[in-house]
C-alpha atoms as one frame of an Amber mdcrd trajectory, in Angstrom:
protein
   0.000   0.000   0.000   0.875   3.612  -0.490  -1.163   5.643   0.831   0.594
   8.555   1.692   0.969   9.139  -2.382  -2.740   8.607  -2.783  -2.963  11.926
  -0.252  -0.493  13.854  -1.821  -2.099  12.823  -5.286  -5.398  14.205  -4.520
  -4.390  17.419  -2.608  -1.340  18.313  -5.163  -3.114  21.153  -6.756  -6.156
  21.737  -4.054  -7.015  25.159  -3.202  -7.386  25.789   0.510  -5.853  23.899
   3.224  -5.955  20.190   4.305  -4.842  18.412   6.828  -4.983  14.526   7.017
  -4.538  11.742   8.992  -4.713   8.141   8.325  -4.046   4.850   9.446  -4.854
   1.127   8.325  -5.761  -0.570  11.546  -4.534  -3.630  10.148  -1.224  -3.283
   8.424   0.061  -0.292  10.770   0.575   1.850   7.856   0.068   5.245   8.478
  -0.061   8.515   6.487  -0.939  12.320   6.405  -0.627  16.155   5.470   0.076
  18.720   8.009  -1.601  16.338  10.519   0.351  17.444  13.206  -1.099  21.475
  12.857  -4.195  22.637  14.711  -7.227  23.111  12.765 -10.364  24.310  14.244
 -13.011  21.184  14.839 -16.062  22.837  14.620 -18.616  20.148  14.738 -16.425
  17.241  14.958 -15.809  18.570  18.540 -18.962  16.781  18.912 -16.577  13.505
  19.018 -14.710  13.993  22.150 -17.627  15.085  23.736 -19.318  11.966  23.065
 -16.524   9.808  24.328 -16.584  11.811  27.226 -20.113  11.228  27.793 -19.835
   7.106  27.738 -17.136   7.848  30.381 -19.654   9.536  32.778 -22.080   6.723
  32.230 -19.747   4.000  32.826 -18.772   6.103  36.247 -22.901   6.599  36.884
 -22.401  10.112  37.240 -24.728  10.430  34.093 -27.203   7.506  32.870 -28.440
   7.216  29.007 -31.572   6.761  30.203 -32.463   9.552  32.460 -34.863  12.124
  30.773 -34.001  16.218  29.804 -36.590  19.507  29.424 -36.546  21.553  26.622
 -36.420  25.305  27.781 -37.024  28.046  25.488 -34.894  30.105  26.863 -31.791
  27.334  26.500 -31.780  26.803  22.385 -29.337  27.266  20.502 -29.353  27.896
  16.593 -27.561  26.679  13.545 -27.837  22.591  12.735 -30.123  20.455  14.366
 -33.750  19.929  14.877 -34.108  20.578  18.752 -34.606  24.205  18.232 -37.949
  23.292  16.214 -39.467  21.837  19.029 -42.132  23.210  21.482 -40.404  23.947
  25.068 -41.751  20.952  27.749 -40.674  18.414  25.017 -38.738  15.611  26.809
 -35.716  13.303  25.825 -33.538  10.894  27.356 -29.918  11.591  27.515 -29.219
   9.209  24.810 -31.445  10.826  22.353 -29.386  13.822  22.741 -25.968  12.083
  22.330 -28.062  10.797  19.037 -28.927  13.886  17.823 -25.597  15.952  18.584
 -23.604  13.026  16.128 -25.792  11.910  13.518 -27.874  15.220  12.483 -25.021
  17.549  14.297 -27.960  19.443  16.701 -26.438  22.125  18.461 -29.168  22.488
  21.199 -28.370  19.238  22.050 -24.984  19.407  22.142 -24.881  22.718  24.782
 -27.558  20.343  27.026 -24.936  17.702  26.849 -22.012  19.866  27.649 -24.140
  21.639  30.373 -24.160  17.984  32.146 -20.563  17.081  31.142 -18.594  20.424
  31.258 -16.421  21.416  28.113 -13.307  21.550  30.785 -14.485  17.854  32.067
 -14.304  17.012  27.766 -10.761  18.866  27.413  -9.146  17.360  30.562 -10.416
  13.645  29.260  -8.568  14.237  25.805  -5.015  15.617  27.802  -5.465  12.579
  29.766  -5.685   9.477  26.518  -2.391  11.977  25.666  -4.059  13.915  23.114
  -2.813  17.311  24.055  -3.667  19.439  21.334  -7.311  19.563  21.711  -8.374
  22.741  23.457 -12.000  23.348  24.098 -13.179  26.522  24.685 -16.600  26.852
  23.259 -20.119  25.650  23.030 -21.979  25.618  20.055 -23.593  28.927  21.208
 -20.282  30.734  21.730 -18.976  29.537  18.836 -21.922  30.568  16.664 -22.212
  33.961  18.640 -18.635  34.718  17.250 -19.544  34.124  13.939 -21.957  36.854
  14.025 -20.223  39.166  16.147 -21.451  37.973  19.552 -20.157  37.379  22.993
 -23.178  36.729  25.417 -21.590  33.735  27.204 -25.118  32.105  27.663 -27.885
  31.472  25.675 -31.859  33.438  25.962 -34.337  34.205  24.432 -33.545  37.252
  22.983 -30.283  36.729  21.639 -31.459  33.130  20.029 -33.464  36.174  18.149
 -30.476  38.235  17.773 -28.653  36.013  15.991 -30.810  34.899  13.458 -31.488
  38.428  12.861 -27.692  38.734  12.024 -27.510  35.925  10.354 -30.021  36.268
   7.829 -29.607  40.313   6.974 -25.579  40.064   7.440 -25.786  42.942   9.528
 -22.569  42.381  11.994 -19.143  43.225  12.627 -16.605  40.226  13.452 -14.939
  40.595  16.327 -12.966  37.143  15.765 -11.870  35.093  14.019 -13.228  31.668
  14.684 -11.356  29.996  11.503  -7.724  30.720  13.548  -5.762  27.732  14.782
  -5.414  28.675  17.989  -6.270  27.073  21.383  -8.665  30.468  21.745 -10.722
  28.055  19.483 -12.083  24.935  19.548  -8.781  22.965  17.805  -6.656  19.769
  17.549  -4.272  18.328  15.148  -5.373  15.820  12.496  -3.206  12.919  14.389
  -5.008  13.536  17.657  -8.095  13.184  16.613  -7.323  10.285  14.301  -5.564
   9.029  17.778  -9.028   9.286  19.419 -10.841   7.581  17.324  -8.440   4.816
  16.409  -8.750   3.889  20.332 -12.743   3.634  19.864 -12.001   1.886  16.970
  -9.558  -0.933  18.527 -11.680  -0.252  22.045  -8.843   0.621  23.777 -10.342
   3.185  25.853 -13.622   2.333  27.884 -15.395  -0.636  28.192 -16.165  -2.673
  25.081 -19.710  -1.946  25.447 -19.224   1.652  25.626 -17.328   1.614  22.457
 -19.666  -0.323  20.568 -22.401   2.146  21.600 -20.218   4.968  20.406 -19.601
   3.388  17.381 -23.539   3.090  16.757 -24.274   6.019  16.921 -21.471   7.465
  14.766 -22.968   4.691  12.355 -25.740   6.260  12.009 -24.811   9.339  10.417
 -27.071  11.855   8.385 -24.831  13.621   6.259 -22.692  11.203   4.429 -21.099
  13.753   1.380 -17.955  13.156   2.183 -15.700  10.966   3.438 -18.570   7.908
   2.712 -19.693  10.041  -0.997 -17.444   8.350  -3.541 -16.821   4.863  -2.117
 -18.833   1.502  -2.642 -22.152   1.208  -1.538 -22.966  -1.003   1.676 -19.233
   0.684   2.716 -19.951   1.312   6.979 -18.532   4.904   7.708 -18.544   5.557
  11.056 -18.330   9.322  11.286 -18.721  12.945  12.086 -18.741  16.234  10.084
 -18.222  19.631  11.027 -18.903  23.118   9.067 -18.316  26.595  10.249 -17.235
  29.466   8.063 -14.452  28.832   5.459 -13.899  25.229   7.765 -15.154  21.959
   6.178 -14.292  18.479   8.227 -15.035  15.048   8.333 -13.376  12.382  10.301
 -14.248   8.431  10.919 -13.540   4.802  10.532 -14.315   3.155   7.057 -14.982
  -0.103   6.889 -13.475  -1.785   4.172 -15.520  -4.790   2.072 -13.829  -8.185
   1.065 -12.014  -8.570   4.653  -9.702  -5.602   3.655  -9.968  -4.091   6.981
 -10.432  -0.820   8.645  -9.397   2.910   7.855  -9.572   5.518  10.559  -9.287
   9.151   8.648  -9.363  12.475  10.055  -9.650  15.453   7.390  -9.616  18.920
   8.833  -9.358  22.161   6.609  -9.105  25.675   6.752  -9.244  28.632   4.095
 -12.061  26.476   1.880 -13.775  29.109  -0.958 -16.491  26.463  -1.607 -18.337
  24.508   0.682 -18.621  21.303  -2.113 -15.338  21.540  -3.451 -13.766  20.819
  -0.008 -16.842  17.742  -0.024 -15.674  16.722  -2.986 -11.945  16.536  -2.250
 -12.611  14.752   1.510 -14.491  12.387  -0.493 -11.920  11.928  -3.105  -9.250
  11.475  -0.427 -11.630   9.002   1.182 -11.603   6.941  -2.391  -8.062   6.853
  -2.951  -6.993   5.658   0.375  -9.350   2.908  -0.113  -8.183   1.537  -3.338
  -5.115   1.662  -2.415  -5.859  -0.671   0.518  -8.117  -2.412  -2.039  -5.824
  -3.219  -4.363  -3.389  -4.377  -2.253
């Protein structure tokens, strides 16, 4: 196998910035492009926060099963379908884990982290070793920046605000939320690949846990990219993230005819278009896989 030339093959002339990191479970061989530079996550974040979650379970602090209020005055805008709902509306703890991987909701995610803590999620990842992921912000921070925010909590009215902004365009930035700095929400390609290459070999937790963590990432919504250009019935296990001129995807592919398994992590940064970045985490997805294919 090669697979480090199938990288550099598909990102030789591809506007924007990549980074990549790969690894055939099997064989041990291992590839990448500036995988060891911080890119921001933005919904991929959603990862560690998962893992983090089956950790409180499997310590009882939090139990899958144990049922959460909507509150108007809590939502949180941009993906997801939370938002939609009427306050009173009640889900179990798992739902929201659900929701927050496989249709990226963003209200969900914030009730999660509200439970968790984003400096419980951060301390986790610096324990398995994976130092460069720094968590600063919830979804709501995160989108507040985008639009030239800074109200540290969600309400009513600036749920209101924002949409306001970002449908007219009427804001001034006030940062940058694109930077790759640990003022954002950032890790290297090889650390996350590192995460989810333990969930993968179920390394970290208890088997169970892993296997539930795998479901869910199973279960994916938006599969165009990394899962877009290879062969159908291929299992991608994975989790995208959008925000600004960032497009990501990052999982474990599941190769057909006994080839094995392919954890990839694809961060970017400086993207013009939204589908050409698709298109090339696809076509990097592709490539890696025939190579292990034809091998």
């Amino acid at each position: 196998m090669k697979l480090q030339q199938a990288i550099e093959a598909v990102l030789q002339e591809a506007s924007g910035e990549f980074g990549v990191s790969a690894l055939h479970l099997e064989s041990g061989e291992r590839a990448g492009n500036r995988q060891d530079e911080l890119f921001q996550l933005a919904s991929v974040f959603k990862i560690p926060i998962l893992v983090t979650l089956m950790r409180e379970v499997e310590t009882g602090t939090i139990r899958l099963d144990q049922r959460v209020t909507l509150k108007e005055e809590e939502r949180v805008p941009g993906s997801g379908v939370l938002q939609e709902l009427d306050p009173g509306a009640v889900l179990s703890v798992k739902d929201l884990a659900m929701l927050m991987t496989i249709v990226s909701d963003n209200f969900a995610t914030d009730m999660l982290i509200g439970m968790i803590g984003l400096e419980k999620v951060e301390a986790y990842m610096h324990e398995l070793g994976l130092e460069s992921v720094s968590l600063p912000h919830t979804c709501w921070q995160l989108l507040n920046r985008c639009v030239g925010m800074e109200e540290p909590r969600p309400s009513i009215a600036g749920f209101n605000e924002y949409n306001r902004r970002e449908e007219t365009g009427d804001f001034e930035l006030l940062f940058d939320v694109s930077e790759p700095t640990p003022l954002n929400n950032v890790a290297t390609p090889a650390d996350l690949n590192k995460l989810l290459t333990l969930v993968a070999t179920k390394q970290i937790l208890s088997e169970r846990s892993c296997d539930q963590i795998l479901d869910i990432l199973l279960r994916q919504q938006y599969n165009s990219r990394l899962p877009l250009l290879l062969p159908d019935g291929t299992k991608v296990a994975h989790k995208t993230g959008t925000v600004n001129n960032v497009v990501n995807d990052a999982g474990i592919i599941y190769l057909p005819e006994g080839k094995g398994t392919l954890v990839v992590s694809v961060l970017s940064r400086k993207i013009e278009e939204k589908q050409y970045a698709e298109r090339k985490i696809a076509e990097l997805a592709k490539a890696l896989c025939e190579q292990v294919m034809g091998s």
